[in-house]
N, C-alpha and C positions, 0 to 999 in steps of 0.2 A: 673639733675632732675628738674622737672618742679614743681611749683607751688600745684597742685592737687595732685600729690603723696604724699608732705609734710604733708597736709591736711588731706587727706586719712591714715596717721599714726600714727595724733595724736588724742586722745582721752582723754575721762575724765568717770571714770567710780566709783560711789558710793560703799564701802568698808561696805558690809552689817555688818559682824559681829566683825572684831576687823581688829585692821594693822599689824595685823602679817606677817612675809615673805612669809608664806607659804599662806595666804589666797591675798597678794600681786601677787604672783607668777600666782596664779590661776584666777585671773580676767587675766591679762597681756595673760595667755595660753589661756583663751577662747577667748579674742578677737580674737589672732592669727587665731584660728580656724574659728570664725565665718568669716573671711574675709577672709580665705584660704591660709593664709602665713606662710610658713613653719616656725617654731623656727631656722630653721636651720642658717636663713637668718639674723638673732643677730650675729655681731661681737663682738659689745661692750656695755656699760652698764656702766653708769655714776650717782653715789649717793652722796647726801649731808652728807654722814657718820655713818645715823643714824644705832642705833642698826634691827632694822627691817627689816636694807638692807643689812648692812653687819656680822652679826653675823656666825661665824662657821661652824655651823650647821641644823641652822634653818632661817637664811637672807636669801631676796631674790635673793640675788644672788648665794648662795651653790644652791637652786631648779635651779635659772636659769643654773646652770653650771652641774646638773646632768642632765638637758634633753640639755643643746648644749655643748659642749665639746670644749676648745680651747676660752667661751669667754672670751673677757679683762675687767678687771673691774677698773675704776680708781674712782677719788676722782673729784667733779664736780667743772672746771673751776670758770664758773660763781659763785658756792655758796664759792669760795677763796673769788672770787671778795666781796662780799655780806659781809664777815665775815673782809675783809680791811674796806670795805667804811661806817661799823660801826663805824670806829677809825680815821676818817677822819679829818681834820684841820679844824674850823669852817669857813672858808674863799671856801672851797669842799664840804663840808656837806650843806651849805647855796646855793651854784649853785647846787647840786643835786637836792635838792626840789626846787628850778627854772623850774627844767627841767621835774621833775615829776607833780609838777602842772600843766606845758603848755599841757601835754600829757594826763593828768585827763582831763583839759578843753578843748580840742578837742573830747574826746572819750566822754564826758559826753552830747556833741550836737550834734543831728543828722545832722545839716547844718556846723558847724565847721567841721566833719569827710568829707562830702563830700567837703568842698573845701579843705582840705587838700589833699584827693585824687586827686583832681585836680591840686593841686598844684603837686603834686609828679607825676602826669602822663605829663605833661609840661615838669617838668625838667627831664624826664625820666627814674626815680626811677623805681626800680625793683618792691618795693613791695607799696602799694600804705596806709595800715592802720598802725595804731600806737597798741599797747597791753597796756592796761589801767591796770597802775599801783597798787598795793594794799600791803602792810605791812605785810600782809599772804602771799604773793606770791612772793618771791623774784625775781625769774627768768626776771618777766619783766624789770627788773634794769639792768639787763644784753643786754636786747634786743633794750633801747632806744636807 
């Protein structure tokens, strides 16, 4: 898959009234529809654990799995990851935020981003930006 499909898939979409599964469920169904992509086309579905995602009866993954049938549901890689490098040796946790800084301070200057791109289009990196890291957001820990 190319670049622009990935793009095209992801999204950020504001939780008007509470985060429940079911009102989770239902932004997730309407993007599908506004971009005309079948549910069908969900294999799997990957959650940090929480109650909202996986509860019984009212997660959103019991909605996702009354409208696609057959999806997998697991437990999210990256947020293992997230939930070790909390318990890290201070010798790992000290190079982590090394590494999270360099990447704040590239994303934080519009001239550092571009010569990073630069630099990554040189040495012929795939993907040319960095995802600027945040304390709310773990995933980008997973992505540097």
């Amino acid at each position: 898959m190319n670049q622009e499909i990935y793009a095209e898939l992801l999204f950020a979409r504001t939780l008007i009234t509470d985060t429940k599964g079911e009102s989770i469920f239902h932004v997730l169904k309407d993007y599908f529809i506004e971009k005309p992509i079948p549910l069908s086309n969900i294999i799997s579905v990957a959650t940090d654990g929480a109650p909202a995602m996986v509860v019984s009866y009212r997660g959103f993954i019991s909605y996702l799995k009354q409208n696609v049938s057959g999806v997998l549901a697991i437990h999210c890689v990256i947020h293992r990851q997230h939930l070790v490098a909390k318990n890290l040796s201070v010798r790992l946790h000290e190079s982590l935020h090394l590494v999270i800084d360099a990447v704040n301070r590239i994303r934080s200057n519009t001239l550092n981003m571009r010569l990073f791109a630069q630099l990554c289009e040189e040495n012929d990196e795939h993907f040319h930006q960095l995802l600027l890291h945040t304390e709310v957001r773990w995933l980008s820990k997973g992505l540097v």
